[in-house]
Structure formats: structure tokens, C-alpha cells
Biopython code that builds the backbone (N, CA, C, O; Angstrom):
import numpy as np
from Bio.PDB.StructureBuilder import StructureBuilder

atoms = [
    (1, "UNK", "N", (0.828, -1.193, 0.000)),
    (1, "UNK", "CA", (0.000, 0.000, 0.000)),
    (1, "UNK", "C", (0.872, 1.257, 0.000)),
    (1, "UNK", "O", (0.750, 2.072, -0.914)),
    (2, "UNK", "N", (1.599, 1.411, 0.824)),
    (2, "UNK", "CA", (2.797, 2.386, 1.182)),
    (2, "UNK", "C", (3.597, 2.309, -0.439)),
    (2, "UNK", "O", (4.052, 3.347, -0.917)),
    (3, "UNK", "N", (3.653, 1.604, -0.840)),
    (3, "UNK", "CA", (4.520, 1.887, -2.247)),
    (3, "UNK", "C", (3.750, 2.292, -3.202)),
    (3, "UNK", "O", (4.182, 3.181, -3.934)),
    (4, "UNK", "N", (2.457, 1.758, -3.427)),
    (4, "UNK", "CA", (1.716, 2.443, -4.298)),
    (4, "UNK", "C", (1.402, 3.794, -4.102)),
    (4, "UNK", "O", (1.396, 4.479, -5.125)),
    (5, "UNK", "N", (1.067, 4.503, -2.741)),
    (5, "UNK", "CA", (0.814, 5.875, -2.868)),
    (5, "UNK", "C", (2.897, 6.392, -2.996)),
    (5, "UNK", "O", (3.060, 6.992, -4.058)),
    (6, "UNK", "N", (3.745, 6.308, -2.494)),
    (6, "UNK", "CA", (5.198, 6.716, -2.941)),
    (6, "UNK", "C", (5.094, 6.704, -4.309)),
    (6, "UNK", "O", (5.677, 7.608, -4.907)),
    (7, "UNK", "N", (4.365, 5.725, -5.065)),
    (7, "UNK", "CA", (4.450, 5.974, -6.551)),
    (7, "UNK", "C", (3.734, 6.697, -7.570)),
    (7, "UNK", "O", (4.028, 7.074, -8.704)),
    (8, "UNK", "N", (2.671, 6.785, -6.814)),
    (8, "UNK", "CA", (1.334, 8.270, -7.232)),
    (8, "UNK", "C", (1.994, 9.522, -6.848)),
    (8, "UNK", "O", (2.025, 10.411, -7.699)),
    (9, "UNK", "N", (2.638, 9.775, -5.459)),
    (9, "UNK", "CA", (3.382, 10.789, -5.550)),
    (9, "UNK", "C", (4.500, 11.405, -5.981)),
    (9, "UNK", "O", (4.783, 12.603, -6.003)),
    (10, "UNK", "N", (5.253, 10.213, -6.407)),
    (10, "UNK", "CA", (6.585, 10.418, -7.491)),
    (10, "UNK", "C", (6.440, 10.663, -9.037)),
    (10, "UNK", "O", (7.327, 10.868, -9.865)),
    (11, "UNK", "N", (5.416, 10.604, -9.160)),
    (11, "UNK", "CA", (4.200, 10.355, -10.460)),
    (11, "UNK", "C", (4.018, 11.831, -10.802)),
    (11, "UNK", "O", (4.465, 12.353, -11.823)),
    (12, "UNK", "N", (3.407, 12.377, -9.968)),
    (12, "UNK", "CA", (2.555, 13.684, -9.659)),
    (12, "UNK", "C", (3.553, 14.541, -10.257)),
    (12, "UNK", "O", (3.293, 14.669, -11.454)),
    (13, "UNK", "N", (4.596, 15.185, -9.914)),
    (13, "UNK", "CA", (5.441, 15.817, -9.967)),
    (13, "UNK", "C", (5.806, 16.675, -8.964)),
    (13, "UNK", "O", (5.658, 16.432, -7.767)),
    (14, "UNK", "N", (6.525, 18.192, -9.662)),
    (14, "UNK", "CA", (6.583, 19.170, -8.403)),
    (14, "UNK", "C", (5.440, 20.061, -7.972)),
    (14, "UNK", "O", (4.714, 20.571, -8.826)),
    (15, "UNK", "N", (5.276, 20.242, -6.849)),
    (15, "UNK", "CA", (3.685, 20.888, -6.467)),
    (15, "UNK", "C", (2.383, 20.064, -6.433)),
    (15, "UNK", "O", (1.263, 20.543, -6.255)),
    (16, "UNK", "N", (2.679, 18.736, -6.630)),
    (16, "UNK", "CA", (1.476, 18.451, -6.517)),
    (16, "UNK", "C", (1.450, 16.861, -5.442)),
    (16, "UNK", "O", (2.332, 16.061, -5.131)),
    (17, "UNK", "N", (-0.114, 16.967, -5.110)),
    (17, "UNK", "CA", (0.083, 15.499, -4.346)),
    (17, "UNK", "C", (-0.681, 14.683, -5.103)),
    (17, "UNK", "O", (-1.527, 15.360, -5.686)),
    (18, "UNK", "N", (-0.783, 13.304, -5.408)),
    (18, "UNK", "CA", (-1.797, 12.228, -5.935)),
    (18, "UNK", "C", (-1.932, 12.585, -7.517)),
    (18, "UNK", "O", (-2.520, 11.837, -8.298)),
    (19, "UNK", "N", (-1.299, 13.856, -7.921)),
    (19, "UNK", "CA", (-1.497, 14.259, -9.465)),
    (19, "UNK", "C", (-2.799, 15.414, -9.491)),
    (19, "UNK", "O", (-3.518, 15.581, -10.476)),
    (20, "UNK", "N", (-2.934, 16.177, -8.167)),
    (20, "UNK", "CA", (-4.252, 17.325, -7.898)),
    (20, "UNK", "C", (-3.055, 18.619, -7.896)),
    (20, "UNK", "O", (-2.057, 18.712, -7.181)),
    (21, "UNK", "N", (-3.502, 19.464, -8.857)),
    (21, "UNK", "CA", (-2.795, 20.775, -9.082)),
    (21, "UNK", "C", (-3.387, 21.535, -8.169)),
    (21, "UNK", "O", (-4.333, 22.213, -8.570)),
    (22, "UNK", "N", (-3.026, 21.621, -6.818)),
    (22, "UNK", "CA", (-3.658, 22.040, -5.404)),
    (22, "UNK", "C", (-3.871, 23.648, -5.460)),
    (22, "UNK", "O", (-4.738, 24.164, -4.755)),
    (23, "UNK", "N", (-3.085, 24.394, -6.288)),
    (23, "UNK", "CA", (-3.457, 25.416, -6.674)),
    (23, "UNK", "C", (-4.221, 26.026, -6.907)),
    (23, "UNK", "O", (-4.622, 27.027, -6.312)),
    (24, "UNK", "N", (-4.893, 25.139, -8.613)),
    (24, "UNK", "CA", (-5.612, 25.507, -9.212)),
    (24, "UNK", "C", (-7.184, 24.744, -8.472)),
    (24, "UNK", "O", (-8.312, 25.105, -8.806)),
    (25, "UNK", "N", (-6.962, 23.920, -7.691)),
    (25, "UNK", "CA", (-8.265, 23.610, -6.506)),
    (25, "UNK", "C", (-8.505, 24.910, -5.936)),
    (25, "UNK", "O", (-9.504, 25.562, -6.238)),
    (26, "UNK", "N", (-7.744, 25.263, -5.230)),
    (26, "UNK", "CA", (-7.841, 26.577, -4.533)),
    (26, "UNK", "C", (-8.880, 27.668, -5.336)),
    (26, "UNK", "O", (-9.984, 28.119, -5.029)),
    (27, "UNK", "N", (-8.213, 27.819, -6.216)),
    (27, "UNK", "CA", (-8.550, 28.967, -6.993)),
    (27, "UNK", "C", (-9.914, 28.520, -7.375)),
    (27, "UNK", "O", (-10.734, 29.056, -6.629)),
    (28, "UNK", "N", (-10.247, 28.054, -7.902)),
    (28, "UNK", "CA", (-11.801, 26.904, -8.045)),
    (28, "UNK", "C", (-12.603, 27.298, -6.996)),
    (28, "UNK", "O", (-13.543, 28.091, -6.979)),
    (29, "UNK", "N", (-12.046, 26.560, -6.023)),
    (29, "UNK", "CA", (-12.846, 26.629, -4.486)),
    (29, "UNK", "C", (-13.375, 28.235, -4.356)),
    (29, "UNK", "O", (-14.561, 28.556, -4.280)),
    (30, "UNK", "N", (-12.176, 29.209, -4.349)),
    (30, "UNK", "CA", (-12.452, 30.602, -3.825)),
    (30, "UNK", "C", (-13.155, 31.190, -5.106)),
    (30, "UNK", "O", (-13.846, 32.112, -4.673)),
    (31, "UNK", "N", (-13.299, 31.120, -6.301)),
    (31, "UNK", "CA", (-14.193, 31.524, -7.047)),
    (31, "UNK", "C", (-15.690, 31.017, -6.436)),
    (31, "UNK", "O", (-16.557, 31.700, -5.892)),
    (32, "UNK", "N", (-15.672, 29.730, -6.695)),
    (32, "UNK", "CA", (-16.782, 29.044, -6.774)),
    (32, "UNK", "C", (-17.652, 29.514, -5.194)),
    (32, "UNK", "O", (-18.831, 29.821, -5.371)),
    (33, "UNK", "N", (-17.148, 29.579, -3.748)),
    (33, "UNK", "CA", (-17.424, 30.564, -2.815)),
    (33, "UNK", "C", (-17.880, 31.420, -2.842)),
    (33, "UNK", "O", (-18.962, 31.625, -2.290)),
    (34, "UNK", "N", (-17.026, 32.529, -3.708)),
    (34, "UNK", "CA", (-17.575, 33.901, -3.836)),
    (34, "UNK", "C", (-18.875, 34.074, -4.811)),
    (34, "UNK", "O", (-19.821, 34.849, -4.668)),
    (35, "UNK", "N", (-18.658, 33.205, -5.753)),
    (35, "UNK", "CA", (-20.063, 33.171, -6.728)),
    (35, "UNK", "C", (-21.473, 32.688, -5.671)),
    (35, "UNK", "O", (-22.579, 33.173, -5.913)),
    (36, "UNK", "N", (-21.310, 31.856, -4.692)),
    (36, "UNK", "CA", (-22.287, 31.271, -3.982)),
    (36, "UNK", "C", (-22.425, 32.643, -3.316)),
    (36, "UNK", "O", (-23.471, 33.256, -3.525)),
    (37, "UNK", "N", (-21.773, 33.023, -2.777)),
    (37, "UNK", "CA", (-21.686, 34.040, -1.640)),
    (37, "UNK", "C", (-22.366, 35.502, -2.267)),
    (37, "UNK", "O", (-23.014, 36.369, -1.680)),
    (38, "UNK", "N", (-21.993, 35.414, -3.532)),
    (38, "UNK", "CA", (-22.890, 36.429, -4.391)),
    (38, "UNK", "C", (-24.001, 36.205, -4.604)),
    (38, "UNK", "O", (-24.755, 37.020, -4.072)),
    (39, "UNK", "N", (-24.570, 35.285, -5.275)),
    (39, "UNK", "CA", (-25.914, 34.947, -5.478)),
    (39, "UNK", "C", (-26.806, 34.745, -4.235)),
    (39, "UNK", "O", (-27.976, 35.033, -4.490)),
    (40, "UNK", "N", (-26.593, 34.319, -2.914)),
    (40, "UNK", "CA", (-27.140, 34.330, -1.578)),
    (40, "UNK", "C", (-27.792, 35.721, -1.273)),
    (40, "UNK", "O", (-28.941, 36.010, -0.939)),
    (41, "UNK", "N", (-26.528, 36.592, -1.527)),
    (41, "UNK", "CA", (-26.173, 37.962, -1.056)),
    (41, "UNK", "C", (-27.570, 38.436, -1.831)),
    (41, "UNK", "O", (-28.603, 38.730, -1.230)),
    (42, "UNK", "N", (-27.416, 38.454, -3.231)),
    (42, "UNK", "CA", (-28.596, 39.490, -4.271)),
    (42, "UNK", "C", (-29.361, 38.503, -3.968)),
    (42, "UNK", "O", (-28.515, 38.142, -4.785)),
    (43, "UNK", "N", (-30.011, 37.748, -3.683)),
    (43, "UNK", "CA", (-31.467, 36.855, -3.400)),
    (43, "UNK", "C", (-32.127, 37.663, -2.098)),
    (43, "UNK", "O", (-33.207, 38.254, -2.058)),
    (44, "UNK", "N", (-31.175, 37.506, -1.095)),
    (44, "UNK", "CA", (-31.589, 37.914, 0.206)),
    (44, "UNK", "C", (-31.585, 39.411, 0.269)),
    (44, "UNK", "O", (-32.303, 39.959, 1.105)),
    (45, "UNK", "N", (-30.824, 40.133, -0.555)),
    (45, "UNK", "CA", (-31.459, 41.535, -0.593)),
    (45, "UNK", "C", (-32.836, 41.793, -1.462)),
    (45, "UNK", "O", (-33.656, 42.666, -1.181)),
    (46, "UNK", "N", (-32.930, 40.972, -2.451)),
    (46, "UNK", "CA", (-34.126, 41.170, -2.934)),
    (46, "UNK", "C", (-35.203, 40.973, -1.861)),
    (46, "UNK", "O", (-35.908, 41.874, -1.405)),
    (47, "UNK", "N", (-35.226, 40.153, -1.643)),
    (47, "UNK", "CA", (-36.979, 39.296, -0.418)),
    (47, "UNK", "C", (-36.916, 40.659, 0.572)),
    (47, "UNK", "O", (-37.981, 41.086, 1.018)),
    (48, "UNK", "N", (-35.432, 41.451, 0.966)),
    (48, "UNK", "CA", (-35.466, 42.592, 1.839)),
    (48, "UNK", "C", (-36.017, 43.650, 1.041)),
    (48, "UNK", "O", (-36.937, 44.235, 1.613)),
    (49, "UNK", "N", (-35.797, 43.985, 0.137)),
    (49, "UNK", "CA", (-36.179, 45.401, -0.696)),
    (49, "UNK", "C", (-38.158, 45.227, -1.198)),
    (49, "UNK", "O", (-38.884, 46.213, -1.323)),
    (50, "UNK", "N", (-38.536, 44.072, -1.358)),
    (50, "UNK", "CA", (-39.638, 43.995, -1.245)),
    (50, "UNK", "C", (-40.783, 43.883, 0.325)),
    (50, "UNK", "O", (-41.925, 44.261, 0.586)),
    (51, "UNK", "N", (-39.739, 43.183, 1.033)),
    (51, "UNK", "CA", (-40.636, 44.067, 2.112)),
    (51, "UNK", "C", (-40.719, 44.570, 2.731)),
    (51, "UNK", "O", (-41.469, 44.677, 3.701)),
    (52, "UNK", "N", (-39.642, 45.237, 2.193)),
    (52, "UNK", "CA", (-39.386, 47.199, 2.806)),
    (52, "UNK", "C", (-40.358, 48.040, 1.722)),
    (52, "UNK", "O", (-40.791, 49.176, 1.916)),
    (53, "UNK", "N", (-40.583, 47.258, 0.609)),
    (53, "UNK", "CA", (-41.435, 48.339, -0.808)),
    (53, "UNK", "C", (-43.091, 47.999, 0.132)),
    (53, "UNK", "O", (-43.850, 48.968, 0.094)),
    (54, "UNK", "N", (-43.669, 46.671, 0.965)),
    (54, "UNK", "CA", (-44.803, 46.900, 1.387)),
    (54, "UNK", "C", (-45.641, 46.346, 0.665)),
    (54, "UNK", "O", (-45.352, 45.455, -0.134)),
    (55, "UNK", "N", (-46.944, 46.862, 0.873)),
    (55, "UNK", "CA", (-48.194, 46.409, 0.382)),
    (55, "UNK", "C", (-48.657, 47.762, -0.541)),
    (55, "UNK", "O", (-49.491, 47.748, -1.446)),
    (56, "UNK", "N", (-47.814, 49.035, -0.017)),
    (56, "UNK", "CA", (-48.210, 49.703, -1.164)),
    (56, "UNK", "C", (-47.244, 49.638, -2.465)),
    (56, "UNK", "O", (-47.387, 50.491, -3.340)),
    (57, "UNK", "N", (-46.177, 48.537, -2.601)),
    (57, "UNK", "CA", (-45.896, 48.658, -3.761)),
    (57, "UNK", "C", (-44.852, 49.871, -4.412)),
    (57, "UNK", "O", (-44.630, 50.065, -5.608)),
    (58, "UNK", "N", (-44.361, 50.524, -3.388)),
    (58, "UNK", "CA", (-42.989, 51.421, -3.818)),
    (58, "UNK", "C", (-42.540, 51.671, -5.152)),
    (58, "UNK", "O", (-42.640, 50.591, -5.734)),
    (59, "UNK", "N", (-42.228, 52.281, -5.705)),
    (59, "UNK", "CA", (-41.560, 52.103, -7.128)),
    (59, "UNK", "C", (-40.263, 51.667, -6.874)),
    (59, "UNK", "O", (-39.951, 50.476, -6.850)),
    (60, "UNK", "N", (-39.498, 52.592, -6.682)),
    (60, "UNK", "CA", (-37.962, 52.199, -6.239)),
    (60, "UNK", "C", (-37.726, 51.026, -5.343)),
    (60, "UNK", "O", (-37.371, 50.223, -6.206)),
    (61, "UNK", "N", (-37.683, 50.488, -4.431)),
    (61, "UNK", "CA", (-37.600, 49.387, -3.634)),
    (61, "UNK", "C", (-37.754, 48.269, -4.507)),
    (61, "UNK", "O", (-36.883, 47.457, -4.818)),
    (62, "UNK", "N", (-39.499, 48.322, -5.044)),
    (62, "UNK", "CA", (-39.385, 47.202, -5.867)),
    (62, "UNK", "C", (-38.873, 46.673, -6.975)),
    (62, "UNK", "O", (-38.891, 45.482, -7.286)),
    (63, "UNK", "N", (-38.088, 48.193, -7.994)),
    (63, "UNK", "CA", (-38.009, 48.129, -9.206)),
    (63, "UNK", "C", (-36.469, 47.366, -8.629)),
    (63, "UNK", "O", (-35.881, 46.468, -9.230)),
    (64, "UNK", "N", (-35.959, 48.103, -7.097)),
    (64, "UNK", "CA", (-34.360, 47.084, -6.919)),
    (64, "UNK", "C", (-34.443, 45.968, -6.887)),
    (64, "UNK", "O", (-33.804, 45.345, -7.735)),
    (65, "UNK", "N", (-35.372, 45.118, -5.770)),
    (65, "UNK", "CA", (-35.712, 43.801, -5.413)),
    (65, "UNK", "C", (-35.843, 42.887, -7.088)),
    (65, "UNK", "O", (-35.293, 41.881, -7.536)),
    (66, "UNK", "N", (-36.538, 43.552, -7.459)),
    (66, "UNK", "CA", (-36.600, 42.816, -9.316)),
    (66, "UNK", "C", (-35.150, 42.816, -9.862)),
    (66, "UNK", "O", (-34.688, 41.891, -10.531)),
    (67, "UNK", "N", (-34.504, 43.889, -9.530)),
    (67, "UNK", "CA", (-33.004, 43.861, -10.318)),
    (67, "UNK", "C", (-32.285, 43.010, -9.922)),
    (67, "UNK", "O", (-31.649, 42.339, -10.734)),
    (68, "UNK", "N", (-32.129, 42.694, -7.949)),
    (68, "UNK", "CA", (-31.794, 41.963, -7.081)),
    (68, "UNK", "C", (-31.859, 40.227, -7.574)),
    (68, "UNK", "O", (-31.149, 39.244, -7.361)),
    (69, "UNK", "N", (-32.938, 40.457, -8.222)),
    (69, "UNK", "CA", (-33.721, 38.701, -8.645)),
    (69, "UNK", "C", (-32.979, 38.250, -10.063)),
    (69, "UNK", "O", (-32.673, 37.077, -10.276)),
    (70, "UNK", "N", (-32.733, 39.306, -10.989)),
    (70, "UNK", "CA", (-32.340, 39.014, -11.951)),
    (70, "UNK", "C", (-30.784, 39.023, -11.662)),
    (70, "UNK", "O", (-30.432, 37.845, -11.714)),
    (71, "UNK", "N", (-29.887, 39.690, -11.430)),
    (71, "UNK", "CA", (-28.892, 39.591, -11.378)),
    (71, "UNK", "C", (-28.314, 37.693, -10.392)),
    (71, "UNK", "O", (-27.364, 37.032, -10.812)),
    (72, "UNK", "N", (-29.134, 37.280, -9.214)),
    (72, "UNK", "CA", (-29.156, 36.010, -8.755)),
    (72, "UNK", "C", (-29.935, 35.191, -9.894)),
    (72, "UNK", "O", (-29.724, 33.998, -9.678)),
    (73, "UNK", "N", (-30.588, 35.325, -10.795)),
    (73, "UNK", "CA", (-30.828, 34.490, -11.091)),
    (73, "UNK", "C", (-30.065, 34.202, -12.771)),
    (73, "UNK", "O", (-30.083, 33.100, -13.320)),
    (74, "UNK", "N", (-29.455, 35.413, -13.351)),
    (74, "UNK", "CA", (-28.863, 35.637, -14.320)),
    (74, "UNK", "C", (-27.572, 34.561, -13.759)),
    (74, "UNK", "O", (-27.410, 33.453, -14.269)),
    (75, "UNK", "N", (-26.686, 35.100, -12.611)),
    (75, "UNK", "CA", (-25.493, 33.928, -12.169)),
    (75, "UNK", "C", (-26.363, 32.505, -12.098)),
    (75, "UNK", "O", (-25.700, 31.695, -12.746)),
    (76, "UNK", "N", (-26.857, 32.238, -11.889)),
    (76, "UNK", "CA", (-27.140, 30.872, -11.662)),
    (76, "UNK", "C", (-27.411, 30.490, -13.316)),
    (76, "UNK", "O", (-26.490, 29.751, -13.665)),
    (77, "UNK", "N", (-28.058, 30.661, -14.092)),
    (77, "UNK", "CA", (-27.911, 30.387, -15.798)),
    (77, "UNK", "C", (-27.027, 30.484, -15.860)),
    (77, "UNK", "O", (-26.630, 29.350, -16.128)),
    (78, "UNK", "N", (-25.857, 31.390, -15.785)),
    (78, "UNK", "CA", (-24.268, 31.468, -16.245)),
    (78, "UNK", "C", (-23.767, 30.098, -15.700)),
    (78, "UNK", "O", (-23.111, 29.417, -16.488)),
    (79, "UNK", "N", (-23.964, 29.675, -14.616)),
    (79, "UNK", "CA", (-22.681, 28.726, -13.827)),
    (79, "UNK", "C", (-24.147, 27.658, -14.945)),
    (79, "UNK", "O", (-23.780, 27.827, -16.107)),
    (80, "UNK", "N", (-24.912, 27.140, -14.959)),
    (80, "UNK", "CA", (-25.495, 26.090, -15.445)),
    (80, "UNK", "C", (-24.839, 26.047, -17.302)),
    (80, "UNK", "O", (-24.880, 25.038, -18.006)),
    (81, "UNK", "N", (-24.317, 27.325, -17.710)),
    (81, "UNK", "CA", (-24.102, 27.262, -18.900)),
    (81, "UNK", "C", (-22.807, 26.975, -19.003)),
    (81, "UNK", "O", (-22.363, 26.503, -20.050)),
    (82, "UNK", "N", (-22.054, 27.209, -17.972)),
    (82, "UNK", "CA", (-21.010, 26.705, -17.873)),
    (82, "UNK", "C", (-20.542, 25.649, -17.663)),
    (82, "UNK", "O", (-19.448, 25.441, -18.189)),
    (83, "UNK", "N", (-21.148, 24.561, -16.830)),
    (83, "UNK", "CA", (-21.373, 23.341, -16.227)),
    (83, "UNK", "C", (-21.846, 22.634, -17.644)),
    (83, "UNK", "O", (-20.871, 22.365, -18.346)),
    (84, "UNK", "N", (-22.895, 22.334, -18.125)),
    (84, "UNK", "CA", (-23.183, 21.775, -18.978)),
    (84, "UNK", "C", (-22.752, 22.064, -20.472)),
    (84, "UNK", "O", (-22.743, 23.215, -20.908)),
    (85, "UNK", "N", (-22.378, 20.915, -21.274)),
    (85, "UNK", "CA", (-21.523, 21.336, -22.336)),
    (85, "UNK", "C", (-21.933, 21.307, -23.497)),
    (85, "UNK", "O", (-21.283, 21.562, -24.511)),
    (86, "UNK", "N", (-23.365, 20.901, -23.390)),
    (86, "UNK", "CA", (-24.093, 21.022, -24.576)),
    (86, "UNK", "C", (-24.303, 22.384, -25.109)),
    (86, "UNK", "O", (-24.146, 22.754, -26.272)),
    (87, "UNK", "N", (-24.633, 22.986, -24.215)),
    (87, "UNK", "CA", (-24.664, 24.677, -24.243)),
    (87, "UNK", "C", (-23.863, 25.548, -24.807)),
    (87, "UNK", "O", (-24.096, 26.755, -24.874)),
    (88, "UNK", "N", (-22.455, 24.743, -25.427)),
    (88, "UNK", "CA", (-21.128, 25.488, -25.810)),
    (88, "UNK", "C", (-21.106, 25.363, -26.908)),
    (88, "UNK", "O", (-20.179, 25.836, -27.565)),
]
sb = StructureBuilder()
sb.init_structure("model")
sb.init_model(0)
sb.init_chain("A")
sb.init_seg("    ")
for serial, (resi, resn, name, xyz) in enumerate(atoms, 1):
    if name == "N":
        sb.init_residue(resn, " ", resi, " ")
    sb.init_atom(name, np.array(xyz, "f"), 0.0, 1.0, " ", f" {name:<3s}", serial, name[0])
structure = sb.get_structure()
């Protein structure tokens, strides 16, 4: 067992373990975070800007909360168009 992973890691090269470019994980990870962390962000300000706009319906408040919705829901089509490769 011990020789087979010594040989996945002699394999791999420099910088890496098992043959994972730990780097470019990273960089993945912290995109892929911040995109979540964005789309959370404009969802949950929207549901706020509408019911701060009320029952009477605000212009401004609501016309943001709508912008709020599209911009979360515009990223989420992007990462699905990205993900799937038929789309390309």
C-alpha cells in the first residue's frame, strides 16, 4: 500500500500530491465561494427590498428587489451554462 501511494506521488510531480494541481483547486474553491456568496447575497437583498417596498408597492424598492432577482438568477444560468456542455 505504502509503495503504491510513494508511486502516485513520485508520479505527480513538483507541487502536486496524488497528481491534484492544489493550486488551481484553490482557486476553483475561492471563485466558486464567492459566486455562492454572491448569489445568496442578491437573493436575500431582494426578499429585503420587497418588504421594505410593502403592500403599497414602492416604485424604487421594488423596481431594486426585481433587479436583485435578476442579477441572482442571471449567475445561476451562467454557472449552469457553464457546467453543462451542450450549451457550448
Amino acid at each position: 500500500m505504502m509503495h503504491a501511494v510513494s508511486e502516485l506521488v513520485q508520479a505527480a510531480g513538483d507541487g502536486q500530491f496524488l497528481g491534484v494541481d492544489w493550486g488551481a483547486f484553490m482557486v476553483v474553491f475561492l471563485v466558486a465561494f464567492a459566486a455562492t456568496i454572491a448569489v445568496v447575497v442578491a437573493y436575500s437583498l431582494g426578499l429585503r427590498l420587497l418588504a421594505v417596498a410593502g403592500e403599497r408597492h414602492r416604485p424604487v424598492p421594488t423596481g431594486a428587489a426585481w433587479l436583485c432577482f435578476a442579477i441572482a438568477g442571471g449567475a445561476v444560468l451562467y454557472g449552469l451554462w457553464l457546467i453543462i456542455p451542450q450549451f457550448h
